[in-house]
ROGU-145102 format. One record per atom (N, C-alpha, C, CB): residue in one letter; x, y, z. Coordinates in steps of 0.2 Angstrom, whole numbers, plus 5000, padded with zeros to 4 digits. Each point is the difference from the previous one (the first is absolute). Glycine has a CB too. Layout:
// ROGU-145102
AXYZ...
END
This chain:
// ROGU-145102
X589251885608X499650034995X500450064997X498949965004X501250054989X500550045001X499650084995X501349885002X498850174998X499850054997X500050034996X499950005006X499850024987X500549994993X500050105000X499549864989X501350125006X500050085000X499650054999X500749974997X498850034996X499550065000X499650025009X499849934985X500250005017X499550015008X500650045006X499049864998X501550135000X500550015005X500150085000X500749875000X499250144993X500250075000X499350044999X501449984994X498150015007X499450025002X499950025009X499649914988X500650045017X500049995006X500650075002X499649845000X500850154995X500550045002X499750084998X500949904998X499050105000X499550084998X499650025006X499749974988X499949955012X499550045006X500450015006X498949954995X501550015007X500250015006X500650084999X499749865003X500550164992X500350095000X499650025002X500650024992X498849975006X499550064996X499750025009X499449944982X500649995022X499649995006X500650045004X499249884999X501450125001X500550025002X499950095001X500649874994X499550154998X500050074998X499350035002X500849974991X498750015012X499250015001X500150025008X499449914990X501050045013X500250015007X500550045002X499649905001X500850124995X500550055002X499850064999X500749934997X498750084996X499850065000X499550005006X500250024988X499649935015X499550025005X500250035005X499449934998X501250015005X500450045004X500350095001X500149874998X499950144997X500550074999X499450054998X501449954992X498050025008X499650044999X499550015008X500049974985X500049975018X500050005007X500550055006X499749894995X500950115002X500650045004X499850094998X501049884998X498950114995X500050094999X499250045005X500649984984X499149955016X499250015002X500150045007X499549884994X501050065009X500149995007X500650075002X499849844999X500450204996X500750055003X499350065005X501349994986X499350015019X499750055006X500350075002X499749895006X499950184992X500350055002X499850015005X500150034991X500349985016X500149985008X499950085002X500949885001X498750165002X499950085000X499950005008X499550044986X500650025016X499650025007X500350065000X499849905007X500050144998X499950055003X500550045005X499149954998X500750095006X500450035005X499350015005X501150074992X498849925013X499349975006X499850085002X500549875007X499550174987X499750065007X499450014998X500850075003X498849864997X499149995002X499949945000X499550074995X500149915010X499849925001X500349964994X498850035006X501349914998X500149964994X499449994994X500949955009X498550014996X499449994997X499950064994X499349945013X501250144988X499750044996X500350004997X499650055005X501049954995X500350004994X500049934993X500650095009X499249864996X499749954994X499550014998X500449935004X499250104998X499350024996X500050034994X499550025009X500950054993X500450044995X500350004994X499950015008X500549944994X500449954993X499649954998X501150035003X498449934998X499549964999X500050014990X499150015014X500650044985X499750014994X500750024994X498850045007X501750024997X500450004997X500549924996X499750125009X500649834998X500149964999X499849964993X500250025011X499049974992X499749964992X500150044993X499149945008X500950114992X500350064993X500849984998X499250115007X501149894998X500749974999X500149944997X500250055008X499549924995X500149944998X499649984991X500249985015X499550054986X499550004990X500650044997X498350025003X502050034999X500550034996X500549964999X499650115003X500749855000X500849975003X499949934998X500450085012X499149894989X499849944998X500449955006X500050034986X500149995018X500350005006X499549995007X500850064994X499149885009X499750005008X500450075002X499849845003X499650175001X500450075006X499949975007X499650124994X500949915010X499849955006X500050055006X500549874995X499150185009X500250065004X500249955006X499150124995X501549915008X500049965008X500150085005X500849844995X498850165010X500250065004X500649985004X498850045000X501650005002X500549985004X499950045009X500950004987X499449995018X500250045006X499850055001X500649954999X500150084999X500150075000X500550034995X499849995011X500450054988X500250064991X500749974999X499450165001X501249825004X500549995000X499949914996X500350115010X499349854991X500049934998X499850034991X499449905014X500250144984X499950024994X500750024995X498950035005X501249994999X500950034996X500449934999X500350135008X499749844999X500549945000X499749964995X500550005012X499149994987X499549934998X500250044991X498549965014X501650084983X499950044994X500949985000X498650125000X501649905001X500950005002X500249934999X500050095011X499649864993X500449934998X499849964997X500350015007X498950034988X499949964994X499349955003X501650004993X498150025011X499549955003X499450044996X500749955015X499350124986X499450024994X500450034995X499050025008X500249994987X500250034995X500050084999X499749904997X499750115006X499850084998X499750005008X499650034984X500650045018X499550025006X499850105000X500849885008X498850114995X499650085001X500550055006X498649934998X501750105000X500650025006X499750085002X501249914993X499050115012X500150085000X500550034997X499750005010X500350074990X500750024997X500649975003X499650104997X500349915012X500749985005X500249924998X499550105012X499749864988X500449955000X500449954993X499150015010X500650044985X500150014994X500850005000X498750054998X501650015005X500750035001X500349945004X499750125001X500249845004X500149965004X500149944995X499450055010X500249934988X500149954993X500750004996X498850004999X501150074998X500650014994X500550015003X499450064991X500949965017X500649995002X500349925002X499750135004X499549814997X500049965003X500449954993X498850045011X501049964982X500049964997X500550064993X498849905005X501750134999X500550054994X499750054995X500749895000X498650135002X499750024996X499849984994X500450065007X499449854993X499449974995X499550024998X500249955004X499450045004X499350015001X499650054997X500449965011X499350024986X499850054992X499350025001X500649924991X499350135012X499450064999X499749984992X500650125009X498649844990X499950014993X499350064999X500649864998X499350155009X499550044998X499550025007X500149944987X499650135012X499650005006X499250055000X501449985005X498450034998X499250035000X500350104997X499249885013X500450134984X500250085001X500050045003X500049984995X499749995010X499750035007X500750025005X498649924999X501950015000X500850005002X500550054998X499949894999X499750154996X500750064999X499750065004X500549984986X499050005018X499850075004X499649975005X499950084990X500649885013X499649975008X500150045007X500449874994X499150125010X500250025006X499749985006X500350074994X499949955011X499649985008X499750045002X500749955005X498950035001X499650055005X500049975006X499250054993X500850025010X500249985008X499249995002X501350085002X498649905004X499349985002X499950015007X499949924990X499750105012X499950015006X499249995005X501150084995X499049925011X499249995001X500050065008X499749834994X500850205005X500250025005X499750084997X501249905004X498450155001X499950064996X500550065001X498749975000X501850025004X500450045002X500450004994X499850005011X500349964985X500749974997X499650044992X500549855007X500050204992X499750034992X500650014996X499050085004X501849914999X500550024995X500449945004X499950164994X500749825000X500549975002X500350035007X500249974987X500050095013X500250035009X499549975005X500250144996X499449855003X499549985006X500149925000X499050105000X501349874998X500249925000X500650015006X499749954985X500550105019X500549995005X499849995003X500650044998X499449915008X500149975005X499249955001X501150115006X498849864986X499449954999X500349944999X499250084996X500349885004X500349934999X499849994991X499849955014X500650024984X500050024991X500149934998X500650134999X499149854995X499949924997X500350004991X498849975010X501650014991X500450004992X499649924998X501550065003X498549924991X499949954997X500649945002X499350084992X500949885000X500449955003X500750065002X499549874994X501250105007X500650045000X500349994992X500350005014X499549964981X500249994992X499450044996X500549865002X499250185002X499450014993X500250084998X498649905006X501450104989X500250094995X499550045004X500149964984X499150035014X499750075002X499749975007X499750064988X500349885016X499750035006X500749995006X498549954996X502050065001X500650005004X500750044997X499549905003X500750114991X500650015002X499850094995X500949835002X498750174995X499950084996X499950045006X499549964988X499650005016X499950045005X500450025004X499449954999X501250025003X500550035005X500550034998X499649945007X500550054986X500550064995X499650075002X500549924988X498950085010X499750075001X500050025006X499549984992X500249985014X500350015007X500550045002X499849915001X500750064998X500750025000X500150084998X500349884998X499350124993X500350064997X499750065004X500149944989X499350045014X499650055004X500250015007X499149984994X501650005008X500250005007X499949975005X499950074996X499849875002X499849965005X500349935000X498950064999X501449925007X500249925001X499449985003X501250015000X498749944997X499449955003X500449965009X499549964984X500950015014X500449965006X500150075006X500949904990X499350155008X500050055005X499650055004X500649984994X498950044999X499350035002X499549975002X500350054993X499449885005X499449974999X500249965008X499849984983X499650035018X499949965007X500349915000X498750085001X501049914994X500149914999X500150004991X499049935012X501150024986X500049984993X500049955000X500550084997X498849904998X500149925000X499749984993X499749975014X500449974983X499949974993X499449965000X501350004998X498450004999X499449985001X500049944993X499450145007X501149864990X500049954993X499650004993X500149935008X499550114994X499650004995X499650064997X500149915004X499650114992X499750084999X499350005002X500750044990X499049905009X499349985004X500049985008X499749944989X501050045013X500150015007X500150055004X500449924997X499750134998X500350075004X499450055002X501349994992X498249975002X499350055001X499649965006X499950064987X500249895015X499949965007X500450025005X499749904995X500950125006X500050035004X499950065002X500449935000X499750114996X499750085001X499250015003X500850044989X498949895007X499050015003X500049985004X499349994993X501349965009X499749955009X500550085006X500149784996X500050245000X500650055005X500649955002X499050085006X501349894992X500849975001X500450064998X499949874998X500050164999X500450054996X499750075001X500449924993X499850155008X499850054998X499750014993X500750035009X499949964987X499850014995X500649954993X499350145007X500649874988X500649944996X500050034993X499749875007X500450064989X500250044993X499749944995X501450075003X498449934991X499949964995X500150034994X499449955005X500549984990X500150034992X499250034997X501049894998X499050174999X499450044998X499549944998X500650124996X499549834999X499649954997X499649955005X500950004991X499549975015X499749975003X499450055005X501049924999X499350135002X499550055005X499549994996X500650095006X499249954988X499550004994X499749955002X500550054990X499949895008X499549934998X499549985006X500949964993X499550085017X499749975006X499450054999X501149955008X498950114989X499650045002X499549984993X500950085009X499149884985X499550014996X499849935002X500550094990X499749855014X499849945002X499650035007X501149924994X499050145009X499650015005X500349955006X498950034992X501749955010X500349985001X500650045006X499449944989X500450135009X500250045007X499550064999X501449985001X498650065003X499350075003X500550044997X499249995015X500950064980X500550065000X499650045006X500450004986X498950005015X499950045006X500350005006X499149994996X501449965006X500249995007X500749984998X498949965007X501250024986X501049985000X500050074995X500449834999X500050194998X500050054998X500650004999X499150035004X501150024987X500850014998X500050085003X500149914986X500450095016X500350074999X500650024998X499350005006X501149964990X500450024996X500349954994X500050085010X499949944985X500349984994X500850024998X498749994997X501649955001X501050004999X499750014992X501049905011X499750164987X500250004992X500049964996X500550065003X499549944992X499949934994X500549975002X499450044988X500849885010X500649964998X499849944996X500550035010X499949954987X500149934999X499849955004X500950034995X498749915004X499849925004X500049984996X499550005007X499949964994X500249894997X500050014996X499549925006X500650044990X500549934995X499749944999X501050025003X499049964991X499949925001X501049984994X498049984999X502349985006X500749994999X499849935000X500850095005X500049904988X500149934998X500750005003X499249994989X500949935011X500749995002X500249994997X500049985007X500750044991X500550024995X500049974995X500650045006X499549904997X500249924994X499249964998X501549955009X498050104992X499649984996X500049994995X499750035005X500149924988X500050004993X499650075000X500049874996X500350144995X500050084999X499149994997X501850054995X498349915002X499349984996X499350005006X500849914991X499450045015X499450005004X499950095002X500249855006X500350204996X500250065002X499450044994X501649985005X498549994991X499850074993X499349985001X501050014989X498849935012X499449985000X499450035003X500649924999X499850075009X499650035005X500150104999X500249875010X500350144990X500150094999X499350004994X501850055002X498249914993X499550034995X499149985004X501049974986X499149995017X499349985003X499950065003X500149875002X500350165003X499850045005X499950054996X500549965010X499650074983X500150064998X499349984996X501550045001X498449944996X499349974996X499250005005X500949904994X499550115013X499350015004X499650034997X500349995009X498950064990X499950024998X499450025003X500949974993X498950105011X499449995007X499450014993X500750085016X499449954979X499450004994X499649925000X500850094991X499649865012X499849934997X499649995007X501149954990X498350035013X499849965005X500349965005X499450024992X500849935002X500549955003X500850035004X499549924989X500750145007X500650025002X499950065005X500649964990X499050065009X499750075005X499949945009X498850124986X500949825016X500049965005X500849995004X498849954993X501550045000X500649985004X500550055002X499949914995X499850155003X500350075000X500050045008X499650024985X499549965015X499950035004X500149975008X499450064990X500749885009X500449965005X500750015003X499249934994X501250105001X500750024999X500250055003X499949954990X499250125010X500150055000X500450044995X499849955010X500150044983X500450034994X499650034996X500849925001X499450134997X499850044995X500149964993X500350105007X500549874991X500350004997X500649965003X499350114995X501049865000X500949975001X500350034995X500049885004X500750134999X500550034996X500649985002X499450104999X501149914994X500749945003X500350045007X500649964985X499650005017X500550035005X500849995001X499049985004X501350054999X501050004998X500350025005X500050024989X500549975012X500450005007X500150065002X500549914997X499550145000X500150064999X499550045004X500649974989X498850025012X499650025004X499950025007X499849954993X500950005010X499949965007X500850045004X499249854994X500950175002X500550065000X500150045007X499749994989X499750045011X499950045006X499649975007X500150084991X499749845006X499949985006X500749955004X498750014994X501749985002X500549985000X500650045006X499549954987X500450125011X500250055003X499750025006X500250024991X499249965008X499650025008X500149965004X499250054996X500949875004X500349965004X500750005001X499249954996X501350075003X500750005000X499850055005X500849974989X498750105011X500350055004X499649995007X500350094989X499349865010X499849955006X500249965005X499450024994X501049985002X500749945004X499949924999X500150095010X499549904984X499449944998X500549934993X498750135001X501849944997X500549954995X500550045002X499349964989X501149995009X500950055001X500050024992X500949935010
END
């Protein structure tokens, strides 16, 4: 039976038209389906730091049109590598590891922005020990750093050590890393440690979660302002998805309900761009640590 023209080129329509309908589906499937791959640096529970970026993430992704997909890693060194060989896209870094990145990938790795709480960060020392009132009285105790990658519960802390005369490896009874800044206030309360170090934000947050006794742990000394975290992109990111998220973060806005939740989850006042230039003196404090050549 054979099929006259008018009908042949009718069949032929519909079959473009079915054709072009499925290709747009497809490509509208694919853009649906693009994944910005993000994580962290571990100096809190994993469970905690997924919580944390829970809300953020979904923000992201309403802004980027982009699935977000948080994957926690190990430990701070798989964060660098993992950003370095293109396995994620954006990660939440310290300043040190931050430094560690930009030497790791030729200096790509693109600071786009950070809390403003980062241009005037710092540690405290903590103690549960009552004899212990000044950095001098940390000789011949046992003393708990965070991980050995992390800015303020490791490598500032013991620039200022140092600047005050004091080697840890020499002075300090024992010296041990504890991984984490929620770890390090576990071991100062169980007593594994005399006394240790963290970042000022987490202390706040153990102590406003009722989560440590300041009655029985207790700061007794606070380090000078510096530079900390970052949220960095890796270099060869598109520039377009880059502008996207730097304007998402910078649009937060704690006036709004919605944005004040994810703020205060963040711990942020506020975001502000961020730039390499920052990381300068942290950069410096690791070389004089014997941390980078």
């Amino acid at each position: 039976m054979s099929i006259s023209s008018p009908r042949r080129l009718v069949i032929k329509q519909a079959l473009l038209a079915v054709a072009a309908t499925s290709a747009l589906a497809s490509f509208s499937t694919s853009a649906a389906e693009q994944v910005l791959r993000v994580s962290a640096i571990p100096d809190e529970a994993p469970t905690e730091l997924q919580r944390k970026f829970k809300p953020l993430g979904e923000y992201l992704s309403q802004e980027t049109g982009m699935k977000v997909v948080f994957t926690p890693v190990s430990d701070y060194a798989a964060v660098v590598e993992s950003l370095a060989t293109g396995k994620l896209d954006m990660a939440w870094l310290g300043g040190f590891t931050y430094v560690q990145a930009k030497i790791r990938t030729k200096g790509t790795a693109n600071p786009i922005v950070q809390r403003a709480e980062d241009a005037v960060f710092t540690s405290r020392f903590i103690t549960a020990d009552p004899s212990i009132k000044t950095l001098e009285d940390l000789k011949g105790k046992t003393f708990a750093f965070g991980a050995p990658s992390s800015t303020s519960g490791s490598l500032m802390p013991r620039y200022f050590i140092q600047k005050a005369g004091i080697n840890p490896e020499k002075d300090f009874k024992n010296v041990a890393y504890s991984g984490a800044h929620d770890a390090t206030v576990a071991f100062v309360a169980a007593g594994k440690a005399d006394a240790g170090v963290l970042n000022t934000s987490v202390w706040d947050k153990l102590v406003e979660t009722k989560k440590v006794d300041p009655a029985k742990v207790r700061v007794f000394h606070t380090t000078p302002e510096y530079f900390d975290y970052n949220w960095t992109v890796r270099g060869d990111l598109d520039p377009a998805i880059t502008k996207k998220l730097t304007e998402a973060f910078l649009k937060l806005d704690p006036a709004k309900p919605e944005h004040k939740a994810i703020m205060d989850l963040q711990r942020a006042s506020k975001f502000t761009p961020s730039k390499p230039e920052n990381y300068v003196g942290i950069e410096e404090a690791a070389k004089a640590a014997g941390l980078l050549k």
